[in-house]
N, C-alpha and C positions, 0 to 999 in steps of 0.2 A: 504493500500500500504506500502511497505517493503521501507520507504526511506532511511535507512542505507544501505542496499542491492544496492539501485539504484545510489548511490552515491558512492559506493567500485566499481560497474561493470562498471561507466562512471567514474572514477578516478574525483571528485568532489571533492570541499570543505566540511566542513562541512555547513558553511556559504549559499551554496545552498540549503541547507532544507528551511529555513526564506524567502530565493527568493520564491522558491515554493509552501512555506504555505501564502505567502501575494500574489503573484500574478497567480502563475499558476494552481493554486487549483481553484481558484476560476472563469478563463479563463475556466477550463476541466468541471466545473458546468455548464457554460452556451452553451458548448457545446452539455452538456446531453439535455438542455432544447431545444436547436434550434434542435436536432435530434427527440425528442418524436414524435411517429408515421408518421415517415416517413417510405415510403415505397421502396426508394433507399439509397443509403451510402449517409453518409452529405461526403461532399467534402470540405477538412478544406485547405486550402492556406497560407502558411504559406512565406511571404518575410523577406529579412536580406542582409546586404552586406557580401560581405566574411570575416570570423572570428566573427560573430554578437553573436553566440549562435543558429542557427535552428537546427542544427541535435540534441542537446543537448534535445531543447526543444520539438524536434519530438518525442524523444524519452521517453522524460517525459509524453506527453501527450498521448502516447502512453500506456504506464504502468499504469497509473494512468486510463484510458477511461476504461481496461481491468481487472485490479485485482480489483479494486473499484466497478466499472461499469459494468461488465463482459461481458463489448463490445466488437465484432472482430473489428479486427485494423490494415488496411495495412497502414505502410511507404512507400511512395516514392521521390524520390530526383528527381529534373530536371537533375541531374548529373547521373544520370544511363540510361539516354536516347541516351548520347554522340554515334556520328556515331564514328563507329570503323579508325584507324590510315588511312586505305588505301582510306576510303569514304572520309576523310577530305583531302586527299591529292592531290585527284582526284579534289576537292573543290577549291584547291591553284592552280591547276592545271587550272581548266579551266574559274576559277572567278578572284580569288586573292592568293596571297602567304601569307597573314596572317592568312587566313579561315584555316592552317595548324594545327593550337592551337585550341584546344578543348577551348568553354566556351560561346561565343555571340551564339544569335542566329542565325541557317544557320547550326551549328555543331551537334545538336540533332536532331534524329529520332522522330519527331511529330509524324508519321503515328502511329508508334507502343506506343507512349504515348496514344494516342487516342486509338489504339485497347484494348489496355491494360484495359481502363478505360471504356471501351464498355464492354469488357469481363468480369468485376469485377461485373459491376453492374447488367446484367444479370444474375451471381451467378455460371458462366460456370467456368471449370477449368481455373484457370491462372496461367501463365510462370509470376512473376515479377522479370524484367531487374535488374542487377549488371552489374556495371561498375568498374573497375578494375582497380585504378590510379596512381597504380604504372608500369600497363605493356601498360597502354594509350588504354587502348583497354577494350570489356566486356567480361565479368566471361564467359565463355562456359557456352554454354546454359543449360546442364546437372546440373550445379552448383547455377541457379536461384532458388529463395523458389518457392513455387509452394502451391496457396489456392484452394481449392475446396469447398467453398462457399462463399455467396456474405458477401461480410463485413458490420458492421454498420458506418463505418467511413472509410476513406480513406485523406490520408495525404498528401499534396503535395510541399514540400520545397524546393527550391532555391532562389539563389540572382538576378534570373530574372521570378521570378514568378508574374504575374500581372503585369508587363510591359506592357507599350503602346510604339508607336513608335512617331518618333516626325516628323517634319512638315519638308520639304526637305530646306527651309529658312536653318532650324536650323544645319542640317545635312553639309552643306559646310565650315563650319568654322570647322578647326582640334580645339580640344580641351588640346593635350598633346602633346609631343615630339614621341610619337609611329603615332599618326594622320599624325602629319606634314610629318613628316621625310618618314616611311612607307606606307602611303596613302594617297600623295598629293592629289591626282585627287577624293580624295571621294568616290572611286569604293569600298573598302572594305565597311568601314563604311556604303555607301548606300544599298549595298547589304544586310546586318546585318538589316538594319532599315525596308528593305520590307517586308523580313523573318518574322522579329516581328508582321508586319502588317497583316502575315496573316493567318497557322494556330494554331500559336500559342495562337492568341486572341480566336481562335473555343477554342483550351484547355482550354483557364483562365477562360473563361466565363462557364466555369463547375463549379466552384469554389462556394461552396453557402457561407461560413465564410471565413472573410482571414485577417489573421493577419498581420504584420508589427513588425520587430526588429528595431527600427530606428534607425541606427550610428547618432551623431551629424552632422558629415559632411565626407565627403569621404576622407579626411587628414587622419582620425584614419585607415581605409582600408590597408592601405598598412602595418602600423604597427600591425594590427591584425593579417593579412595573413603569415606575417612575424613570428608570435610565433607560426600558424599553422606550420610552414615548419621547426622551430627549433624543435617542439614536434613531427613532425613523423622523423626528423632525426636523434632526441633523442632514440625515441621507436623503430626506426630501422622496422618501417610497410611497409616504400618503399625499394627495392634497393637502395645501395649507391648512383647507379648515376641515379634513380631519383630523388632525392632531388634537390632541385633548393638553387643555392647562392644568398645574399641578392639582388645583381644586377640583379638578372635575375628574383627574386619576382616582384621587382620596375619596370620591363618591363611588367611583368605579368600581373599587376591588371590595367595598364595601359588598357588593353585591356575592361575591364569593366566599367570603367571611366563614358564613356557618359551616359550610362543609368543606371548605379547606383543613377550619379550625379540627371537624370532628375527623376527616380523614389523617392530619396528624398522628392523632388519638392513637385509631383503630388499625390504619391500614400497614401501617412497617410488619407485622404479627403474620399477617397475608400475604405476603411479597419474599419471593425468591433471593430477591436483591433489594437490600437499600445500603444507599449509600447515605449517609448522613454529611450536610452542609453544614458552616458556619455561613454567620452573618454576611462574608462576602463570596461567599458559595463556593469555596475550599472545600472538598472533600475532607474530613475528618476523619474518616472509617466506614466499614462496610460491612453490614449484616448480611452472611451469606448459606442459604439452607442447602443444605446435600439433599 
């Protein structure tokens, strides 16, 4: 594998080669191992709060499973599943007004996660979804990659991948100034927590490896997402006005709060692999199950 190459194309340190000769060389070995002779795609799952390092690290494992390995390798985000501006707003419309924002679940197209993942591993042609986050809406369908054979691995990363939902006790207490304020009565939030309960757990439990980024605690979250938003406003990848100002990030991640918070909690226990972050998203150690 070409890591100068992959570290010039994802704008990296150098300092990242060392991350990925200690720990993600040797994470993409035991993937080789848990995949020998299967007869469908291993399904790798991959959690993180927002700004953790997944796409980064999707991307690593991705390079690395194929020029090494010379595995087929689809990436996919739970963020390219996002229902399009007008579905969500139909959403605000007839549920709640905060279902308006792309991101809890209730906002993604399960169904077409699910076909999608039906279609790969029968080995039939596939559409894979883009979602498009500067015009809040997905790539025309013309504009999707498109595989015609089945993969040996398949990726699946977001910051609510493996989520469970929590117990309705838990769900009436607001957690943040967005709960309180915006969703007194618990109807968004509840709605978000059923959602989760239910096909999304058909999706997770596809999942046969799954990793874990783990932030320390959801404090660092906001200032992660915050350098996401200063670097595409920097690189100029969104429109001007979609960049969001620092108060409008702070209302932002507010939205993913409870179940970041409660995935913390619950989900290292579940996971193959986690690796444990510091504050500047240093790997500190890694919890790894045989």
């Amino acid at each position: 594998m070409d890591i100068h190459g992959f570290l010039t194309t994802h704008q990296l340190p150098s300092s990242y080669a060392e991350i990925a000769q200690q720990w993600f060389k040797p994470l993409c070995e035991r993937l080789i191992e848990h995949q020998k002779g299967a007869s469908s795609p291993l399904i790798v799952g991959i959690n993180g709060s927002q700004g953790s390092g997944k796409s980064t690290l999707t991307s690593f494992i991705e390079a690395y499973l194929s020029s090494v390995h010379g595995k087929r390798v689809v990436s996919l985000s739970i963020d390219d599943f996002y229902f399009d501006q007008s579905q969500r707003n139909a959403l605000a419309i007839k549920v709640h007004p905060l279902l308006k924002t792309r991101g809890v679940p209730g906002t993604h197209d399960v169904t077409l996660a699910l076909n999608t993942f039906r279609s790969l591993d029968k080995g039939a042609r596939s559409l894979l979804p883009r979602f498009n986050k500067a015009t809040d809406n997905p790539f025309p369908q013309e504009q999707w990659p498109v595989i015609e054979v089945k993969p040996d691995f398949i990726i699946l990363e977001g910051w609510c991948v493996g989520a469970i939902p929590q117990s309705n006790s838990e769900i009436k207490k607001p957690i943040n100034h967005l709960e309180e304020v915006e969703d007194p009565l618990a109807i968004w939030r509840s709605f978000v927590n059923t959602e989760l309960a239910g096909d999304y757990q058909t999706l997770f439990e596809k999942i046969d490896y799954r990793i874990m980024l783990k932030a320390p605690s959801f404090d660092c979250v906001y200032q992660w997402r915050l350098e996401q938003e200063h670097k595409l406003a920097a690189k100029a990848l969104k429109e001007r006005d979609g960049v969001m100002s620092d108060e409008e990030v702070a209302n932002f991640v507010q939205h993913y709060q409870r179940i970041t918070e409660h995935a913390l909690q619950y989900l290292p226990e579940k996971c193959d692999t986690v690796f444990y972050l510091d504050e500047k998203r240093t790997i500190t150690e890694q919890d790894v199950k045989q």
